[in-house]
C-alpha positions in Angstrom: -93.3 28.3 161.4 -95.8 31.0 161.5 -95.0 34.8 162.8 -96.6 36.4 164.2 -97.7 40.2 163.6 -97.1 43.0 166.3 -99.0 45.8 166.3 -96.7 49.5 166.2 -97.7 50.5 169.0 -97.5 47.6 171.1 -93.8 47.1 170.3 -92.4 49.6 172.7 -94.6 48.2 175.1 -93.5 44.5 174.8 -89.8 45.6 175.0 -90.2 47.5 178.0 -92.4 44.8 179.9 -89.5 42.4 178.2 -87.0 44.2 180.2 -89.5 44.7 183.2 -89.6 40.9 183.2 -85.9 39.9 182.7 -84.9 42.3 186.0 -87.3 40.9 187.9 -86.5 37.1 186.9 -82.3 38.3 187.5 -84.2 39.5 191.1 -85.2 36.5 192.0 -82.2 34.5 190.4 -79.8 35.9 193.0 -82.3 36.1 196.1 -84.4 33.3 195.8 -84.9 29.6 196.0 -85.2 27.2 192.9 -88.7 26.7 193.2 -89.5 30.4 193.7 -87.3 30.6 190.5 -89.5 28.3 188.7 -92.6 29.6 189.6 -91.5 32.9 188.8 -90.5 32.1 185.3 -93.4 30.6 184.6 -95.7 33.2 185.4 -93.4 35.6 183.1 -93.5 33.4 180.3 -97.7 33.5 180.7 -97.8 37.6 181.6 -95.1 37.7 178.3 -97.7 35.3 176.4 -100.6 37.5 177.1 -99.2 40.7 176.5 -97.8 39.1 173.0 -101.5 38.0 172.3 -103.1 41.3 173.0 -100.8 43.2 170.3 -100.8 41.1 167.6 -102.0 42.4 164.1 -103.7 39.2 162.5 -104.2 39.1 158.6 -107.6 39.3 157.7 -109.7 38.4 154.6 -112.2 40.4 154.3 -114.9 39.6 151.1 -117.2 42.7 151.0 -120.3 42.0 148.1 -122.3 45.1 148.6 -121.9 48.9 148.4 -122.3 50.7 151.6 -121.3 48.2 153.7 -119.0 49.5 157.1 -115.9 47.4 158.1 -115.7 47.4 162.2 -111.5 47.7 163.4 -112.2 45.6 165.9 -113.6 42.5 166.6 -116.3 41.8 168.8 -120.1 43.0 169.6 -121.5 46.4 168.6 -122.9 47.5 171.8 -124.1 51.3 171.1 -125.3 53.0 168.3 -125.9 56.9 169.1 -125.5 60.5 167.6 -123.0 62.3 169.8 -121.6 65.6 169.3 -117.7 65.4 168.0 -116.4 68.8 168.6 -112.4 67.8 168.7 -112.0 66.9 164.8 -115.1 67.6 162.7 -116.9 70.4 165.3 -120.0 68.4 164.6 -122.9 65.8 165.3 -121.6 62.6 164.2 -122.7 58.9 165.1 -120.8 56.7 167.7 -120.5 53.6 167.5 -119.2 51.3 170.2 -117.5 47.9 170.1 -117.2 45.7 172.9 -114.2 43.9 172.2 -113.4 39.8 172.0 -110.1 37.8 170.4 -112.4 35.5 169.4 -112.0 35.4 165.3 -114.7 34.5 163.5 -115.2 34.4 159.7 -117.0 37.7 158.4 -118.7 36.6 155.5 -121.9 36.7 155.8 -121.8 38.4 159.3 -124.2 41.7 159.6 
């Protein structure tokens, strides 16, 4: 079986919506009727599902063949491209660039 990887930060997060989610479901085990139950439980198993598939840290192989090419940390669609002026960290002009971000995995060879 396959494991999967949780992002650091999203671990604290999953735990406490973990929790969230098994005070609710005891909620609605003592006050409700089984089909509420059921209901209920299954829409915490797919908010518990999402949550899971939004942290998770896939392995990537990346095969780089030229110099000077940039690695995005996300995947998805570079949307902007401009000079902005970074005065927190470097005090300085830098360029910004924006990713719009998809789950969708895709193989990066060749990809520009």
């Amino acid at each position: 079986m396959k494991r999967i990887k949780i992002h650091k930060e999203g671990r604290p997060i999953l735990l406490g919506l973990l929790f969230i989610i098994f005070a609710v479901n005891l909620i609605v085990y003592l006050i409700s009727p089984m089909t509420v139950i059921g209901v209920n439980i299954v829409l915490s198993a797919i908010i518990l599902i999402f949550f899971t598939y939004f942290f998770r840290n896939p392995t990537r192989i990346i095969e780089i063949d030229e110099n000077g090419i940039v690695i995005a940390p996300a995947d998805g669609r570079v949307v902007v491209v401009e000079p902005t002026d970074e005065l927190e960290y470097f005090g300085d002009k830098r360029i910004q660039v924006s990713i719009f971000m998809y789950s969708k995995l895709r193989p990066l060879s060749g990809v520009r």
